[in-house]
C-alpha positions, 0 to 999 in steps of 0.5 A: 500500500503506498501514498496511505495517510492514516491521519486523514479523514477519509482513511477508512473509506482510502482502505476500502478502496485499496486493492493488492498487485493483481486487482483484488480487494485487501483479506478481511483479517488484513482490513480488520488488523489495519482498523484495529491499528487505525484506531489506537493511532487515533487514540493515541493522537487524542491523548497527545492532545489532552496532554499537550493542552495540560502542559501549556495550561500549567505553564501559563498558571506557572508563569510568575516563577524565573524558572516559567519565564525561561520556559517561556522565552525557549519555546518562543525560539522555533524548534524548541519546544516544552519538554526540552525547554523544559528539561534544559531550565529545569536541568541546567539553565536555573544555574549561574553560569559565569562564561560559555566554557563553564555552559560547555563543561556543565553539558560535558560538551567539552573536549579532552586533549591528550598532550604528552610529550609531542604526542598530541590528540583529542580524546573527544568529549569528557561526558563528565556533565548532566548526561539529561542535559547533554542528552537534552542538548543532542537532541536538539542539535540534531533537529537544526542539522545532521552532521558528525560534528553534533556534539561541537554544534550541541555545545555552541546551542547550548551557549546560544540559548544560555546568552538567549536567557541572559542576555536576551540575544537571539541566536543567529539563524534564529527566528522567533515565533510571531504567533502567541504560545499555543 
């Protein structure tokens, strides 16, 4: 079955339609499984939904705390959404960072050389910070591209959205959500 979009309306009725390689109509076990599919991905989809609504409801009656505000301001950058946003301020941002290396070494982003003698070589990350944070910060790394260095570009995200909550500098390349929080 190709071009099948199960999040449409007219899904049930597309699967009535469906016929195999040689012309006949889909096995009534086959159409009775892909239903019985159709209906937990609805489910599921209406749950997400409840969720969803929940969060943003308790976000907007949590947003007199500095904690809610930082929240706020991260889900206003497109590609962040809440539960990084709120991982990275729950996990890391609430903390004062004094410069970029300290944001780095907190993530355990940071590299470790080896330098003995003339031998010299980078050994890669150290891992030695939050590992929820750094797994935070891969994530999203991996939303805005997908390249080998994602752990260099994770590190510099990080000290991005850290100047972003402190100093109110926008990323760049980054754009800002025109629409008000849904």
């Amino acid at each position: 079955m190709r071009d099948a979009l199960p999040r449409a309306k007219g899904f049930r009725a597309w699967l009535a339609e469906v016929r195999t390689g040689d012309g006949r109509g889909l096995p009534a076990h086959l159409m009775a499984e892909l239903a019985r599919e159709h209906a937990r991905l609805l489910l599921v989809q209406e749950q997400i939904a409840e969720i969803e609504v929940e969060a943003t409801a308790a976000r907007e009656a949590a947003q007199a705390s500095p904690m809610a505000a930082q929240i706020n301001q991260l889900i206003d950058l497109k590609s962040v959404g809440p539960v990084s946003s709120q991982t990275l301020v729950g996990e890391v941002f609430f903390r004062d960072f004094k410069n970029r290396r300290q944001v780095g070494s907190y993530f355990g982003l940071s590299g470790t050389p080896f330098n003995s003698g003339s031998s010299q070589r980078e050994q890669g990350i150290s891992k030695a910070g939050n590992p929820r944070a750094r797994t935070a910060a891969i994530e999203l790394a991996w939303l805005c591209v997908r390249r080998i260095a994602i752990v260099a570009l994770a590190r510099k995200l990080m000290v991005a959205l850290w100047r972003f909550l402190e100093h109110g500098i926008v990323p760049e390349g980054a754009l800002l959500r025109a629409a008000p929080r849904v």
